[in-house]
N, C-alpha and C positions, 0 to 999 in steps of 0.2 A: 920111453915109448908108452908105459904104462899114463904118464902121466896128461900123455896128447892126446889118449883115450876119453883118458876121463872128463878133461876140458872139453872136447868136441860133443861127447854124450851130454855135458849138461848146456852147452850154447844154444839158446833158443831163440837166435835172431832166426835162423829159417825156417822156422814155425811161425814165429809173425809174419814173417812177407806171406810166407801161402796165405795166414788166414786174410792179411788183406788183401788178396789178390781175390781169393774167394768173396770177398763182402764187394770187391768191386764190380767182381764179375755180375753176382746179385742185384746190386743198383741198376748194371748196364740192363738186364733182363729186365728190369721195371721201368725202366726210361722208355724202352724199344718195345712194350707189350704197352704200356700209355699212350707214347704218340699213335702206336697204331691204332689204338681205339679213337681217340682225339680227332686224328686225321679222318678217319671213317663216318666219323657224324660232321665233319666239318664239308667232308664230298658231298652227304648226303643232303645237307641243309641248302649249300650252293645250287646242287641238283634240283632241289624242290624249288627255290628260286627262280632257276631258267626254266622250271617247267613253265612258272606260271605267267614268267615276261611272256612265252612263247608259247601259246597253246595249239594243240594239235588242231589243222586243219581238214 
């Protein structure tokens, strides 16, 4: 028993998977605050666009 102790205490596969779960979870928060920003000058440039096909009457 002593011995399945001490094997399981030094097994550091499930510290790897969290840390990359956490580095992916990371990238994902950078993809998804990117496109947002990307997307938002991309509405806004199309916006300026039709403003000026279509000007206020």
């Amino acid at each position: 028993m002593k011995n399945l102790l001490t094997r399981f205490a030094k097994n550091e596969s499930g510290a790897t998977a969290i840390e990359y779960g956490l580095i992916a979870g990371l990238i994902a928060v950078v993809i998804i605050t990117a496109a947002g920003l990307v997307g938002t000058d991309v509405r806004d440039s199309f916006q300026a666009i039709a403003n000026r096909l279509n000007p206020v009457l």
